[in-house]
C-alpha positions, 0 to 999 in steps of 0.5 A: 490561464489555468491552473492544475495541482495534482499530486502524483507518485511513483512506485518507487516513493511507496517505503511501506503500508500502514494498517489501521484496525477498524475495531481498536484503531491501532495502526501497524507501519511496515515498511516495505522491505520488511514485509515477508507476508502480509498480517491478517488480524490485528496485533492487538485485539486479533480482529481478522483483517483478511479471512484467510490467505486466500483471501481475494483482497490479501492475494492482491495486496500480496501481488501489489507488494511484489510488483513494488518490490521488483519496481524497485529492484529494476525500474521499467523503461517507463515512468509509471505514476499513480495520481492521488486526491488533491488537498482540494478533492480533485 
């Protein structure tokens, strides 16, 4: 017999992102249907998170956060899911 644990998500389980600071360690929760534009320094020590708006990193997490959205808003016919690390790292 064999055994398999995976953890999977769909895009609608996804409520926010959180941000954590690589300089000071202060984390920013957004949820997701609050997210008018995405932070790009810290809110604390004001290290920059994404150089600039056009940003190649900041535009796709941008484009991420608006394909999450319209998931929401009108699933596909399909079940899309997104397979996590298991606790045991497979």
């Amino acid at each position: 017999m064999t055994k398999e644990k995976r953890i999977l998500i769909e895009p609608v389980d996804i409520q926010g992102i959180e941000f954590e600071c690589p300089r000071c360690d202060v984390r920013q929760y957004v949820p997701l249907g609050k997210i008018d534009e995405l932070t790009i320094r810290c809110p604390n020590c004001r290290e920059e998170w994404f150089s600039g708006r056009d940003n190649a990193d900041h535009i796709n997490l941008s484009n991420f956060v608006g394909y999450l959205r319209s998931v929401i808003a009108r699933p596909p016919a399909v079940k899309i899911r997104l397979q996590l690390p298991s606790e045991d790292g497979q």
